[in-house]
C-alpha positions as CSV (number, residue, x, y, z in Angstrom):
1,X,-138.5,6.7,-16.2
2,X,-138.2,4.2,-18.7
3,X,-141.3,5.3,-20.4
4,X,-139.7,8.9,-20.5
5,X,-136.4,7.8,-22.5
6,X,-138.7,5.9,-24.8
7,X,-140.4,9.1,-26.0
8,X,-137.5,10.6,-26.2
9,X,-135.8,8.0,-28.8
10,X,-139.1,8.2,-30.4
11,X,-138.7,12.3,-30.6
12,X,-134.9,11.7,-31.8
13,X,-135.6,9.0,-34.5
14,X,-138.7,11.7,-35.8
15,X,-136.5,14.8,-36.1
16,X,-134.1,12.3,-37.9
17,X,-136.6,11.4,-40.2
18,X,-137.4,14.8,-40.9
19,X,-134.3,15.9,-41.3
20,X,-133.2,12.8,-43.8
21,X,-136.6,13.6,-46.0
22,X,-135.9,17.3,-45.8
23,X,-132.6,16.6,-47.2
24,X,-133.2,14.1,-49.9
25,X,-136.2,16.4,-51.3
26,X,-133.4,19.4,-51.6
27,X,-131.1,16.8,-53.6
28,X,-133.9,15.8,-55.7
29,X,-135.1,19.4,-56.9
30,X,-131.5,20.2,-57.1
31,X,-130.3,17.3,-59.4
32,X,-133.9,17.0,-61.3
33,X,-133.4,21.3,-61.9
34,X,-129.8,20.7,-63.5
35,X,-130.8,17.5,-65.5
36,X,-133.7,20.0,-67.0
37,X,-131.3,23.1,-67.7
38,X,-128.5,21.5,-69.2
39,X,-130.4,20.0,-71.8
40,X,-132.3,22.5,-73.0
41,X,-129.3,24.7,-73.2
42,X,-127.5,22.7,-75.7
43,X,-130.6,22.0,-77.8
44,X,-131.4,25.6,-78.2
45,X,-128.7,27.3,-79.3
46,X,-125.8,25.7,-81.6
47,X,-122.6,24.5,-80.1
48,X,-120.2,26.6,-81.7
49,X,-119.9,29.4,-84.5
50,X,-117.9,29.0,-87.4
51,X,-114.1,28.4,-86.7
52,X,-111.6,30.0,-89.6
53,X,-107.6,30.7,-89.7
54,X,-106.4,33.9,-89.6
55,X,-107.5,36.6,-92.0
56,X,-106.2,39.9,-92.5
57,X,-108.1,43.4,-93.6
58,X,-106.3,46.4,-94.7
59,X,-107.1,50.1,-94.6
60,X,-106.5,53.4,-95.8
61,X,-104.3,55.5,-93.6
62,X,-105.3,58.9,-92.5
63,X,-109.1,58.4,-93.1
64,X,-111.3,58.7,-90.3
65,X,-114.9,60.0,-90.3
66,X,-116.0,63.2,-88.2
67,X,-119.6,61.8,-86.5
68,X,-120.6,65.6,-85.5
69,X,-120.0,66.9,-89.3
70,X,-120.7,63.7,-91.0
71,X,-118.2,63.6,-93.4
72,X,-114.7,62.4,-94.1
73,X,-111.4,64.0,-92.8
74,X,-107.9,63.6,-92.6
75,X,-107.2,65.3,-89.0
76,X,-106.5,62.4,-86.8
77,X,-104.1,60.9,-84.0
78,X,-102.2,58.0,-84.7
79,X,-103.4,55.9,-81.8
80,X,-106.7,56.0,-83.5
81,X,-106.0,55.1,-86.8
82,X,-106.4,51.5,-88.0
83,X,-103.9,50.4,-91.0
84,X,-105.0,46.7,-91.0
85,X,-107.2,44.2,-89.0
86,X,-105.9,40.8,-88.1
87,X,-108.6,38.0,-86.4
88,X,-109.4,34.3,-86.4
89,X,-111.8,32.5,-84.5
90,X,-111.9,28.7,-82.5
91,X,-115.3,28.5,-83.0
92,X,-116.1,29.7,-78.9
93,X,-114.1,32.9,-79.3
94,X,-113.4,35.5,-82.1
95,X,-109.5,37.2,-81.4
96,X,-108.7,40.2,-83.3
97,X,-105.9,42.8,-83.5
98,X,-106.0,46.0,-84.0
99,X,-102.5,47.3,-86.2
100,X,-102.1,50.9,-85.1
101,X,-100.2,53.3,-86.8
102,X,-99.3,54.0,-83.4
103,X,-100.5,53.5,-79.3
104,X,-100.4,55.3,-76.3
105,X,-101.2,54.0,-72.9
106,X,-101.5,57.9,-72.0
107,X,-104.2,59.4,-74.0
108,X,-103.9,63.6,-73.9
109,X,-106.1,65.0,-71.5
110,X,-109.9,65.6,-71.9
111,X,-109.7,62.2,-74.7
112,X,-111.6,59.4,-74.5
113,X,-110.3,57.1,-76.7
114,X,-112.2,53.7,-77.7
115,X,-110.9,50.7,-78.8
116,X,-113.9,48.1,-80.1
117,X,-116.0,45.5,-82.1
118,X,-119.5,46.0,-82.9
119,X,-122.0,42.5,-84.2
120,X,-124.4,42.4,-86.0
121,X,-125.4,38.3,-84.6
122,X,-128.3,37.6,-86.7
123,X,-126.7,39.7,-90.0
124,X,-130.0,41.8,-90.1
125,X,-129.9,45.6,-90.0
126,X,-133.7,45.3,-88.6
127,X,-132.4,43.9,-84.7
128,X,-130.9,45.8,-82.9
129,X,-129.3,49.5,-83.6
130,X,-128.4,50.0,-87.1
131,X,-128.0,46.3,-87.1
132,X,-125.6,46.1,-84.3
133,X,-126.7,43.8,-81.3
134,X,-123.4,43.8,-78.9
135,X,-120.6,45.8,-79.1
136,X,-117.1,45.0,-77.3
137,X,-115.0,47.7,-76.5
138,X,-112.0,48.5,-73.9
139,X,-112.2,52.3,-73.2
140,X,-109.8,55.0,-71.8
141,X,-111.4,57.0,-69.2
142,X,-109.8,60.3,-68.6
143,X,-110.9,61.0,-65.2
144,X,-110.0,57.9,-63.9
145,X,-107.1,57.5,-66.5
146,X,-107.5,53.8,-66.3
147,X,-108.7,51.4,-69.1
148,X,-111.9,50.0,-69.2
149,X,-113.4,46.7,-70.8
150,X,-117.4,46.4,-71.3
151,X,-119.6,43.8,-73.0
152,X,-123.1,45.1,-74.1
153,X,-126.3,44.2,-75.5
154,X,-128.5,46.7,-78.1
155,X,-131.7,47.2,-79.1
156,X,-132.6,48.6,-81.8
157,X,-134.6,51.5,-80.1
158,X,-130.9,52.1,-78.7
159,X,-131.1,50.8,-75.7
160,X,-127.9,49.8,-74.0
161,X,-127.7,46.4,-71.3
162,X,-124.4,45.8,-69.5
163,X,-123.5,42.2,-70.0
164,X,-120.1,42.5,-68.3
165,X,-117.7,45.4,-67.4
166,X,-114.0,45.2,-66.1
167,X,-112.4,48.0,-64.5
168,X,-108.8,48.8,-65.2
169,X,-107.9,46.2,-67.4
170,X,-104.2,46.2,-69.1
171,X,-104.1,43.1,-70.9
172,X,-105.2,44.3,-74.2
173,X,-101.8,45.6,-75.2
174,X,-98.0,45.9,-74.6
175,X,-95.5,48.3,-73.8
176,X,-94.2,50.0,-77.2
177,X,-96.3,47.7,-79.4
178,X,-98.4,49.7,-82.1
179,X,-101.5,47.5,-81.9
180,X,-104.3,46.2,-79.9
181,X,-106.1,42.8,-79.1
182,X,-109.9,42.2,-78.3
183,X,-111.5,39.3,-77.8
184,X,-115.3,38.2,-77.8
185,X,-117.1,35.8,-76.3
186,X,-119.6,34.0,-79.0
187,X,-121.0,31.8,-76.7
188,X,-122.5,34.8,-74.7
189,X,-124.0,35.9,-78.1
190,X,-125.8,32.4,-78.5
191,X,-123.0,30.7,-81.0
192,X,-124.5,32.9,-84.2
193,X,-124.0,30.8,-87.3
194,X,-124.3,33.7,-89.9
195,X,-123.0,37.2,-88.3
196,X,-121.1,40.5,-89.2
197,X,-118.7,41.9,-87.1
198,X,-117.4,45.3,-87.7
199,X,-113.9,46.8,-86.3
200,X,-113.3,50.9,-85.3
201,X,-111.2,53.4,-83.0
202,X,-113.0,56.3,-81.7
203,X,-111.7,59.5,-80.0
204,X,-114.2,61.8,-78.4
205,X,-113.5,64.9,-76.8
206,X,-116.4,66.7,-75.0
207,X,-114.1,70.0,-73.7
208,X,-112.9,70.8,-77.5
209,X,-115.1,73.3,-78.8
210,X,-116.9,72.3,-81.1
211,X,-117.6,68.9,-79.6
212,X,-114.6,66.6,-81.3
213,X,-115.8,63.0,-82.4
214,X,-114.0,61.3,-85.1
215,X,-113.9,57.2,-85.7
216,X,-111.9,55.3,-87.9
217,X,-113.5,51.7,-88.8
218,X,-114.0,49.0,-91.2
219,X,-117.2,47.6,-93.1
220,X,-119.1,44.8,-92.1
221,X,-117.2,41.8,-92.4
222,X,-119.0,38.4,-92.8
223,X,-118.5,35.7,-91.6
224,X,-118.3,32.9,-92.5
225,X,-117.1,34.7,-95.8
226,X,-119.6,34.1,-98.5
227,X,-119.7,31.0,-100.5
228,X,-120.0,30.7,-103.9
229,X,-120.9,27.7,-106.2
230,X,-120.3,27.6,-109.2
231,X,-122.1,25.3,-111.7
232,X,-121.1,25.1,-115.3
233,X,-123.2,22.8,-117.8
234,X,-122.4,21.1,-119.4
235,X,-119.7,19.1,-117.6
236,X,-117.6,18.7,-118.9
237,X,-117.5,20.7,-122.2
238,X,-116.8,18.5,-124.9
239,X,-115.6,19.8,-128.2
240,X,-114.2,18.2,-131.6
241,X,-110.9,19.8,-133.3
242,X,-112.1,23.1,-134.5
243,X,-115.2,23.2,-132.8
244,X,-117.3,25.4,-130.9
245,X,-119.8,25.6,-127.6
246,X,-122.0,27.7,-125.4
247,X,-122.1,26.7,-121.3
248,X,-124.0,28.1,-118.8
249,X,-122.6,29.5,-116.0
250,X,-124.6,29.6,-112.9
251,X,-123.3,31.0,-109.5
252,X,-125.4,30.9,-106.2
253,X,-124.7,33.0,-103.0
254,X,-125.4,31.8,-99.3
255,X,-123.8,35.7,-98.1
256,X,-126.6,37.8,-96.4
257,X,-125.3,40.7,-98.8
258,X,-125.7,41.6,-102.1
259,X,-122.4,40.4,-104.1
260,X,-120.6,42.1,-106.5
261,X,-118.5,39.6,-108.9
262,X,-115.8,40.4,-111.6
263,X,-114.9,36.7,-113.0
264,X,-113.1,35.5,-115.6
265,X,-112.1,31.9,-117.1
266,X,-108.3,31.1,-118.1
267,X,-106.4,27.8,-119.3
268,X,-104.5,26.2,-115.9
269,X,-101.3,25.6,-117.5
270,X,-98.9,27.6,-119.5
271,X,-98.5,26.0,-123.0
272,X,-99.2,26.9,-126.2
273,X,-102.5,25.3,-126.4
274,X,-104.0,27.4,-124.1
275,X,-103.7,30.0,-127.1
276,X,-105.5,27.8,-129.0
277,X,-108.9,27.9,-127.1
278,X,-110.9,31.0,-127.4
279,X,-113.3,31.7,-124.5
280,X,-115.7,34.8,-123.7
281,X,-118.1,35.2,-121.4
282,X,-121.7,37.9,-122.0
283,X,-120.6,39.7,-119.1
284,X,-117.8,39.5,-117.0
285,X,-119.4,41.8,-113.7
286,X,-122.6,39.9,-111.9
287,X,-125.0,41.5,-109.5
288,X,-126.1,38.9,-106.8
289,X,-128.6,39.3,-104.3
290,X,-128.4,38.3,-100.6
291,X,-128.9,34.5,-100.6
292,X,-129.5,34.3,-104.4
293,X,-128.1,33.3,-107.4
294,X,-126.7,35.1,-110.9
295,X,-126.0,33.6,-114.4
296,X,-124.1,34.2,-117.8
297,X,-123.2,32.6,-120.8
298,X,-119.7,31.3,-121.8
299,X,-118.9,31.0,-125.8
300,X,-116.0,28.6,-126.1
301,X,-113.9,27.8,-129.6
302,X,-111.0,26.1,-130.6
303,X,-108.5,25.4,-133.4
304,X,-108.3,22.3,-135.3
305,X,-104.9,21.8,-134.6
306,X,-104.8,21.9,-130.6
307,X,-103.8,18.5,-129.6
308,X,-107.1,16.2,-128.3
309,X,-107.1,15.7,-124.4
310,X,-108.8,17.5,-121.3
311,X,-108.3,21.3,-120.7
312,X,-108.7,22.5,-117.1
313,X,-110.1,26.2,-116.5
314,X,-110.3,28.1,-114.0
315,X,-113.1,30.6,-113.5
316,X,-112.0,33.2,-110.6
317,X,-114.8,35.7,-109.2
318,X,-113.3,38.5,-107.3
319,X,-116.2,39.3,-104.9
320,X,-117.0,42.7,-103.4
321,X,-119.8,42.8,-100.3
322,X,-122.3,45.8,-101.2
323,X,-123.0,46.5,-97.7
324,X,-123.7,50.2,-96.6
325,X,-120.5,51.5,-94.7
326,X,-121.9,52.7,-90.9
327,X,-119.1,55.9,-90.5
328,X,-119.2,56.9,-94.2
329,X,-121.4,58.9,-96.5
330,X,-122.4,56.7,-99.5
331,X,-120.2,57.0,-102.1
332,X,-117.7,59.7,-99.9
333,X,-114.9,61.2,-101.1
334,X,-112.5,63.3,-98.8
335,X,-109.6,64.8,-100.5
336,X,-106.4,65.2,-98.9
337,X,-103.4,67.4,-99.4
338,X,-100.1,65.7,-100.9
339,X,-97.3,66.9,-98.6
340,X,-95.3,68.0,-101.6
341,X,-94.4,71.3,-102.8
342,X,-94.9,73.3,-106.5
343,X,-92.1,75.3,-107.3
344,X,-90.9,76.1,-104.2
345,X,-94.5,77.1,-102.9
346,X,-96.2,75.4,-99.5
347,X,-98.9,72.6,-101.2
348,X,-100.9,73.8,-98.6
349,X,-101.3,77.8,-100.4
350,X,-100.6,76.4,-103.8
351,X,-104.0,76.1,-106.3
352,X,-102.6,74.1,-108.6
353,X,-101.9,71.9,-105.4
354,X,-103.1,67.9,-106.2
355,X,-105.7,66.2,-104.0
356,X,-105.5,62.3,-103.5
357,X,-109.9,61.1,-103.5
358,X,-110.2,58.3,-100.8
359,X,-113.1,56.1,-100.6
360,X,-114.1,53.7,-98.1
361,X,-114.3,50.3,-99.6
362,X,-114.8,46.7,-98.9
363,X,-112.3,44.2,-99.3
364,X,-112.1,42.1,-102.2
365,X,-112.2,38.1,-101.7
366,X,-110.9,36.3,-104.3
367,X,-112.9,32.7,-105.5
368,X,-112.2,30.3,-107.8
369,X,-113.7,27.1,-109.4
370,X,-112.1,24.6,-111.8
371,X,-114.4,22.9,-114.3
372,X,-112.8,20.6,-117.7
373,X,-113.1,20.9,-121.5
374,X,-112.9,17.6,-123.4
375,X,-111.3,18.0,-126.9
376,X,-111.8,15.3,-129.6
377,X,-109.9,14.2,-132.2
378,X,-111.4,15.2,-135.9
379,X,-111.2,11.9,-137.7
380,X,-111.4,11.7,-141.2
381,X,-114.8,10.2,-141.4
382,X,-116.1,13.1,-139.4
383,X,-114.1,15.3,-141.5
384,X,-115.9,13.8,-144.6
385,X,-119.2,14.0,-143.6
386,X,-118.7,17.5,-142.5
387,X,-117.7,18.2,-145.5
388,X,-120.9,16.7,-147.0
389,X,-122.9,18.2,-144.8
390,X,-121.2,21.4,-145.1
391,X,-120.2,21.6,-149.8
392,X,-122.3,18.2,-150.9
393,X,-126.1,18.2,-149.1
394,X,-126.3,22.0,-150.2
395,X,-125.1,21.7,-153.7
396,X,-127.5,18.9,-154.1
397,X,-130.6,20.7,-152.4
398,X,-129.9,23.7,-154.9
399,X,-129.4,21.2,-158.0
400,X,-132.4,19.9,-156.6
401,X,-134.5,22.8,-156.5
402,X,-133.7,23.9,-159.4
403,X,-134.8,20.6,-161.4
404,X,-138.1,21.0,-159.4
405,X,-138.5,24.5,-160.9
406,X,-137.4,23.8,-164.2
407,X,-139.7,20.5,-164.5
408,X,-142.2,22.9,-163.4
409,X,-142.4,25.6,-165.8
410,X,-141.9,22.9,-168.6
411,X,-145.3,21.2,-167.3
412,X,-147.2,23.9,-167.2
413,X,-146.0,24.9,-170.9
414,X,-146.7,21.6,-172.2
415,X,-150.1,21.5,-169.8
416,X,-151.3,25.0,-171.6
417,X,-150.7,23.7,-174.7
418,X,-152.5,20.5,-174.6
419,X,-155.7,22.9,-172.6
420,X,-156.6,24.6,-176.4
421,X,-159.7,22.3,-177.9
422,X,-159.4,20.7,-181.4
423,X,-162.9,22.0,-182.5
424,X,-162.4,25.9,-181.5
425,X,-158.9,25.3,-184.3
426,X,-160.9,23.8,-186.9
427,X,-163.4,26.6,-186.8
428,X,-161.1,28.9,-187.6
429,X,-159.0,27.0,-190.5
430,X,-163.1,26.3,-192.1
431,X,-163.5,30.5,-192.0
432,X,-160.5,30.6,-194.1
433,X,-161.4,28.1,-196.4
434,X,-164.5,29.7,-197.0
435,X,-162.9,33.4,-197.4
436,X,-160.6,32.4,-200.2
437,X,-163.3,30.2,-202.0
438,X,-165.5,32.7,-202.0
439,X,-165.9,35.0,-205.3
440,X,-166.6,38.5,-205.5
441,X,-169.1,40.0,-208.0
442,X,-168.0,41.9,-210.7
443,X,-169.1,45.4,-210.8
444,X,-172.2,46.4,-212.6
């Protein structure tokens, strides 16, 4: 009996064992799995994207683009055009609002109406589908008549991947409010550093014969925006009364798109001086390539009378992305009819009716770097030697000259003389010696 509860403690403390080993090795794996993952996570991708304040886009109104015909129109519902873009980003998530030029929780039947944000992560049209990788969008389903929110991944063969979907959301706008918010998730798109986000509304109707599809939608915005530098040398510019100069000016991109610039240089502060300094630049429009770098020359001169001390100028670039609009033909113009009347006659039957030409565009950003011009006083000594320099050393080289030539030809006078030999003259006085002397024989 005794040897029987023996084994049995025996058994007990075993399965104990067992148990206690079986659960240690499951903490282990667990704890060793996690301290593997978490690491590698944060080393491979970066922590955040770039954080900004608030900007603000503005568009056209009435300008959508018909995706079936593939041109500009002006027929469109309100709820789907965009007259401005508002969005910021924390860094983790980009917010953005969409300023309608009016809403409707109700679309009219047979609509499906689209709300959305497409990226372009890596800012490379070669990934993805026409460059876009995700798109965000919160969707009006007509048979369901609900709203829909779905995250998605794209390929550039167009393939689509469902990263998340929400079914009958309602937190994306309010009651009698003309706009719309969205909100992405950057951390689900790997924290891009460089990326392009593009904003649209969309209505499609599938029943409407022929098949309706028109979009209204930004460019591609960058962001960050791009960053210029500007380099001007030499710095500073330094200048005596009167003077003049010529500075390079050197501008480098880090924007994955070709830049367009317009810049110009102007005094800082109001005063008369600022008349006094003359400054021009070989061209005032630069081409820059994505990630690259453009130059021109800048001709400064002043007065003699501006007053000696430091100038500050500023030289603003306003910079215009040359990125290929997705929902626009290059370069398209759509025409639409002014709402007016000619003489009493509908605009509308008129000829001589006016068009307004739309194009899309991208916004301008406006730049600007500050760089100094040193002026020096003229003193008199500089002011006499200049005028040596300028009158005095030139007279003299001329005077000079011209004593060299003179000397010259007198030499070689005197040197061309001296060159005839004494004996050749003699021989010629001794013939006419002899000529005279001699008598001529009378005639016979």
């Amino acid at each position: 009996m005794l040897k029987l509860k023996a084994m049995q403690k025996e058994v007990i403390v075993k399965y104990l064992l067992v148990i206690s080993v079986i659960s240690l090795s499951i903490t282990l794996s667990i704890s060793t799995s996690n301290s593997y993952k978490i690491p590698v996570q944060k080393n491979a991708f970066a922590s955040s994207s770039p954080s900004f304040q608030r900007e603000e886009l503005t568009l056209d109104s009435g300008n959508w683009f018909d995706m079936i015909w593939q041109n500009s129109t002006s027929s469109g519902p309100d709820y789907a055009d965009i007259q401005s873009v508002s969005y910021f980003s924390n860094g983790t998530d980009l917010s953005a609002t969409l300023w309608l030029a009016n809403f409707t929780t109700s679309p009219n039947n047979y609509e499906n109406i689209n709300y959305g944000m497409y990226f372009d992560a890596d800012s490379n049209n070669s990934t993805g589908l026409s460059g876009i990788d995700y798109k965000i969008e919160v969707g009006w389903n007509n048979e369901s008549r609900t709203w829909t929110r779905v995250f998605e991944e794209w390929s550039s063969n167009g393939g689509e991947k469902t990263l998340d979907k929400k079914e009958n959301v309602t937190d994306f706008f309010e009651e009698h409010g003309s706009y719309i918010t969205l909100t992405a998730d950057l951390d689900s798109m790997l924290s891009p550093d460089n990326y392009r986000v593009l904003f649209y509304a969309e209505v499609i109707n599938p029943k409407k014969i022929p098949f309706y599809w028109i979009i209204d939608s930004t460019n591609w915005i960058s962001i960050p925006s791009p960053e210029l530098v500007f380099a001007i040398t030499p710095s500073p510019i330094t200048l005596i009364q009167g003077g003049d100069s010529i500075a390079e000016v050197r501008i480098n991109s880090s924007a994955a798109d070709q830049l367009e610039l317009d810049i110009k240089p102007y005094i800082s502060e109001n005063s008369s001086n600022s008349n006094l300094i003359a400054m021009k630049l070989d061209s005032e429009k630069l081409l820059i390539p994505a990630f690259g770098s453009a130059s021109t020359h800048l001709y400064i001169s002043i007065t003699s009378d501006i007053a000696p001390t430091d100038y500050m100028v500023i030289m603003r670039a306003n910079i215009t992305a040359l990125n290929t609009p997705l929902f626009a033909e290059p370069g398209s113009i759509h025409f639409e009819t002014q709402k007016k009347s000619i003489n009493n006659i509908d605009a509308e039957e008129d000829p001589r009716s006016k068009f307004i030409s739309k194009i899309i565009k991208d916004q301008t950003v406006s730049k600007s770097s500050v760089f100094s011009i040193h002026v020096t006083e003229w003193k008199f000594e500089e002011q006499l030697n200049s005028f040596v320099n300028q009158w005095i050393t030139p007279l003299t080289a001329i005077y000079t000259s011209i004593s060299s030539i003179v000397a010259g030809i007198l030499g070689w006078m005197y040197g061309r003389r001296r060159t005839h030999p004494k004996g050749k003259r003699n021989t010629y006085d001794d013939d006419d010696n002899n000529n005279k002397n001699q008598v001529t024989p009378p005639d016979k």
